[in-house]
N, C-alpha and C positions, 0 to 999 in steps of 0.2 A: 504494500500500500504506500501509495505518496508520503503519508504522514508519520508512516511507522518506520524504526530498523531493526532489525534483526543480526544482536550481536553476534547468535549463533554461526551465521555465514561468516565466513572467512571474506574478507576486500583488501581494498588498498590501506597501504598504512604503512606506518617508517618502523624499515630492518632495525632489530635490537641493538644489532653494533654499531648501528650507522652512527657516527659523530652529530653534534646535537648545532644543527646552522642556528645562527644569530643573525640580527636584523633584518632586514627585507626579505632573507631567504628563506628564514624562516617564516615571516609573514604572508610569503605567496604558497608554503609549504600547507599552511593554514588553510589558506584561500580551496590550495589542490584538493585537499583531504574534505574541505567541510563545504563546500560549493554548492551541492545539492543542500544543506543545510541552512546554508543560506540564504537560499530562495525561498526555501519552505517557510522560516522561521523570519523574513521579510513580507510572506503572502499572511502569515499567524496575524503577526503585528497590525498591518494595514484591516484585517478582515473585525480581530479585536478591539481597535481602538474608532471605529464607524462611526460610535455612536457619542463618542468626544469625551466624553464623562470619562469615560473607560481606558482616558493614553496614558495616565500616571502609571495604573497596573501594569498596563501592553510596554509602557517602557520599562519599566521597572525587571516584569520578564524576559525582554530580548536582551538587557544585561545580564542576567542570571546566566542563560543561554547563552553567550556570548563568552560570559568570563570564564564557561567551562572548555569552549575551544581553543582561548589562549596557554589556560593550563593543561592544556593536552587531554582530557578528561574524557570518557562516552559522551557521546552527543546524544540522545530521543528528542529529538525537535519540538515535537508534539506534548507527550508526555509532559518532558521537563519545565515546558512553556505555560501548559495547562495547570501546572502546581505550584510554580512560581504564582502565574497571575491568581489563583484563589489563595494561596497562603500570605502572600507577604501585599496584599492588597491595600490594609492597612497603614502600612509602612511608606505606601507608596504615594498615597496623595499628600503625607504634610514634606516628601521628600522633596517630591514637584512641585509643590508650590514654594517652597525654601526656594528653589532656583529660577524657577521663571519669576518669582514677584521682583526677587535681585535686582534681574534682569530687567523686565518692563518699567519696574520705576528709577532702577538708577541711567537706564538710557534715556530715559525721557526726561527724567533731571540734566544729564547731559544735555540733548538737545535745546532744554527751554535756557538753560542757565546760560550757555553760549550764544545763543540767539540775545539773551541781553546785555552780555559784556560788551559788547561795542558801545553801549550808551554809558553800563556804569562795570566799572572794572574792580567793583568788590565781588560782584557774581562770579569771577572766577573761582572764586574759595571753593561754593560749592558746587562748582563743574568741576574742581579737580578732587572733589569728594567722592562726587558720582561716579565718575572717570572710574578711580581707584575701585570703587565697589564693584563697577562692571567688569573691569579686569581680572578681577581677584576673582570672582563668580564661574568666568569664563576659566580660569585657568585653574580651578578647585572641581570643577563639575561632575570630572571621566573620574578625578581620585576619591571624591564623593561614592558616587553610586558606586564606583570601586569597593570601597569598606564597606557599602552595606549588604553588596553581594556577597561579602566574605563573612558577615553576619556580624555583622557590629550593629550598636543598637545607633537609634537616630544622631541622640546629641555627639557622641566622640565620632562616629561616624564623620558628621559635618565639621566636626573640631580635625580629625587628620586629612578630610578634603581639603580645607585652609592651608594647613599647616605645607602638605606636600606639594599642592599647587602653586603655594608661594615660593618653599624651599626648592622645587625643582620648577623652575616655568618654562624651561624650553619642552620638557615633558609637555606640561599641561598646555602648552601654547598652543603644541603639535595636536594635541587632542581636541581643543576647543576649535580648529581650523578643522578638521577630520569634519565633527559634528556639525557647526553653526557655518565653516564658510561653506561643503558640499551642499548642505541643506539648501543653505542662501540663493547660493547657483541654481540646484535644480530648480528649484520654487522661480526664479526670476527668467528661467527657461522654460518655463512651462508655456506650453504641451508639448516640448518637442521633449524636455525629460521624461514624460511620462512613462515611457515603457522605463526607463532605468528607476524612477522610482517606485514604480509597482511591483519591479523584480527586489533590485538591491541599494533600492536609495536611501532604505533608514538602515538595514542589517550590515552594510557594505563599511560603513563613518562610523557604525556602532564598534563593530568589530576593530578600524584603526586605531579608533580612541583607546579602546581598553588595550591595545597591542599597546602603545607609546606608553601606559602607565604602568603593563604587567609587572614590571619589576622594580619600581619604586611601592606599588603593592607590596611585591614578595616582600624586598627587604625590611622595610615598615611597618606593613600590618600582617601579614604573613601567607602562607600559599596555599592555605586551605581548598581555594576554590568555590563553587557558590555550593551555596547549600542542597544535599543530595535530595534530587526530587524523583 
């Protein structure tokens, strides 16, 4: 079945001895292996999240999902997707809203506050408030939902997405560009992205972002992986 696998069959997969590739080679080694995974758990997401209420969970589980392919884990696309999104559902709208509210008020603080420095130039203060908040949001996000797929509870969760997205920002830059600039792009391409987003235009950013943070996870919050569903 489309939705299911069957670990009993033998497939592709990496020789035991094979030496262990690092960065992009291992990231398309990912891409090779979980591709059909991919798709599927990009068709889950879109079909799940329809009815709007619903994208905190759907995102919440395409990282679950997600963080299991970085750390080389079984993949059930289906499954692991369907249990994430009813278990940790809770967790996952005050997750989303911690990020997007960030976001939509500290850009739009940016916007307004700049649009009036040119008349008075104490408005800069808090444009470079806002500034700061959106930066720091964007570059906290992937190592966020990172620790909570590794089952950290809300608050330190959001306390070591700070902490890592600040201490490491080329990480997180690389992440928040993965997620918000592809997004950006497709959304400002649309219709012509449509087929890329309907296959792999949220599972695709989803998957780079966690790849660029897997290992500021390991060595910080640890290599658990998401919780077994």
């Amino acid at each position: 079945m489309f939705f299911h696998h069957d670990y009993s069959t033998p497939g592709p997969g990496v020789a035991p001895d094979a030496p262990e590739k690092t960065g992009f080679a291992r990231f398309f080694e990912i891409v090779q292996l979980e591709c059909m995974s991919l798709l599927k758990l990009n068709l889950l997401f879109l079909l799940s999240a329809l009815p709007v209420v619903t994208i905190p969970p759907a995102l919440f589980a395409m990282n679950q999902v997600v963080r299991r392919m970085v750390l080389d884990q079984p993949v059930d696309c289906f499954y692991q997707y369907r249990r994430a999104f009813r278990r940790y559902w809770r967790v996952s709208y005050p997750a989303f809203l911690a990020v997007a509210s960030a976001l939509v008020v500290s850009g739009y603080g940016m916007f307004f506050y700049l649009r009036g420095a040119g008349d008075n130039p104490l408005l800069l203060a808090p444009f470079v408030l806002c500034s700061t908040v959106f930066l720091v949001t964007c570059l906290s996000s992937a190592c966020f939902y990172g620790a909570l797929s590794l089952g950290r509870p809300l608050g330190e969760a959001l306390r070591l997405g700070v902490l890592l997205g600040v201490g490491r920002p080329l990480r997180g830059l690389a992440s928040a560009l993965c997620v918000y600039g592809l997004l950006t792009a497709a959304v400002l391409a649309f219709p012509l992205s449509a087929i890329y987003l309907i296959f792999i235009g949220f599972s695709l950013p989803c998957l780079l972002a966690n790849f660029y943070v897997r290992t500021v996870l390991k060595q910080y919050v640890g290599d658990g992986g998401a919780e077994e569903a």
